[in-house]
ZAPA-187816 format. One line per 3 residues: number of its first residue (from 1); their letters; for each residue x, y, z of C-alpha. Coordinates in nm, 2 decimals, decimal comma, m for minus. Each point is the difference from the previous one (the first is absolute). Layout:
N
NUM> a> X:Y:Z; ...
This chain:
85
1> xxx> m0,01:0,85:0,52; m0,24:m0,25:0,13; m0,20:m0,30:m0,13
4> xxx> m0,33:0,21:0,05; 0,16:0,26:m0,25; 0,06:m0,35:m0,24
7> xxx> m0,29:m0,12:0,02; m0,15:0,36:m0,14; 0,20:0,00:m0,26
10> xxx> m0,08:m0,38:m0,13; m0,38:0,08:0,03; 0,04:0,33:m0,23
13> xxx> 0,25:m0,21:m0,23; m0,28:m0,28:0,00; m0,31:0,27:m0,02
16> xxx> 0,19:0,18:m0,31; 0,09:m0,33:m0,16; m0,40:m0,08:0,07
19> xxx> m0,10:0,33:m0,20; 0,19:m0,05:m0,29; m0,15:m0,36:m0,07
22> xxx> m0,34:0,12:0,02; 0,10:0,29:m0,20; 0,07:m0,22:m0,23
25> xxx> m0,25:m0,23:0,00; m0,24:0,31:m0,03; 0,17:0,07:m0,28
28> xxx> 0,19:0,35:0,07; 0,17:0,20:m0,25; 0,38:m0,08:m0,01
31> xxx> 0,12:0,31:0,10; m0,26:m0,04:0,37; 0,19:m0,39:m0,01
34> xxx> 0,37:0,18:m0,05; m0,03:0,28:0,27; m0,16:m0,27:0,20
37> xxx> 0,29:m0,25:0,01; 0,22:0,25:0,03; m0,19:0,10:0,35
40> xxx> m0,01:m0,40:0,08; 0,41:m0,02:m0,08; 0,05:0,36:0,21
43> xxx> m0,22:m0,21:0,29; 0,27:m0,33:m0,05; 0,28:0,25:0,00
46> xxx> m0,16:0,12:0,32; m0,02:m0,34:0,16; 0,35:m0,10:m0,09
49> xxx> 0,13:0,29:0,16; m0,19:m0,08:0,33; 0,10:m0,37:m0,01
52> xxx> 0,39:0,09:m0,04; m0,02:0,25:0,26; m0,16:m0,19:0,26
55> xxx> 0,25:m0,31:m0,07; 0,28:0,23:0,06; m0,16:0,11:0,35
58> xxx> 0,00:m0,39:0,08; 0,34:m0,02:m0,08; 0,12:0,21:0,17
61> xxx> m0,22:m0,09:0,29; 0,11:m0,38:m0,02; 0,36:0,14:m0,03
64> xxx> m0,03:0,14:0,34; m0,19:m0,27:0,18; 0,26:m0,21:0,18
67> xxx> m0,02:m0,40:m0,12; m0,15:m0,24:0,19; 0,22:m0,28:0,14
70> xxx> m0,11:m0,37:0,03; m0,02:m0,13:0,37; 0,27:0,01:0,21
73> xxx> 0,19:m0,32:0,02; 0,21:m0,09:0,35; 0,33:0,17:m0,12
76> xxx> m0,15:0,32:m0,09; m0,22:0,00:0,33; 0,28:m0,05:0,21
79> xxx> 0,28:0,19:m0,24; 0,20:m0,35:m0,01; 0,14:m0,11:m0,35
82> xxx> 0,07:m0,35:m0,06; 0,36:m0,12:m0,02; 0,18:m0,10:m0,31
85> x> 0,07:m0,35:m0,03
């Protein structure tokens, strides 16, 4: 899944969503306004379903990045640990 396939998916949601307001406003019959929402709320199902797969696939990327360490202070640079007092 990539953010390409995401960002498809928001502009449908947004263009369906769009579509039903004029419909609306044009004054549709409620059964046009019905099927239409349902078609917007299939296009938000759609979305979602993009979205949660493509935060999973940056998990699991992030989960096999190694971290990142801060600088390396004279002890680790050298392999020296500092005595106990």
């Amino acid at each position: 899944m990539t953010s390409n396939t995401i960002e498809r998916a928001e502009k449908r949601m947004q263009q369906k969503w769009y579509e039903l307001a004029r419909a609306e406003q044009d004054g549709a019959p409620p059964q046009a306004l019905e099927r239409m929402f349902n078609a917007y709320m299939l296009a938000v199902e759609e979305y979602n379903r993009c979205s949660e797969q493509y935060l999973v696939k940056q998990r699991e990327v992030s989960d096999t990045v190694p971290a990142i360490r801060g600088p390396l202070t004279d002890e680790r640079k050298h392999g020296k640990r500092r005595k106990a007092s």
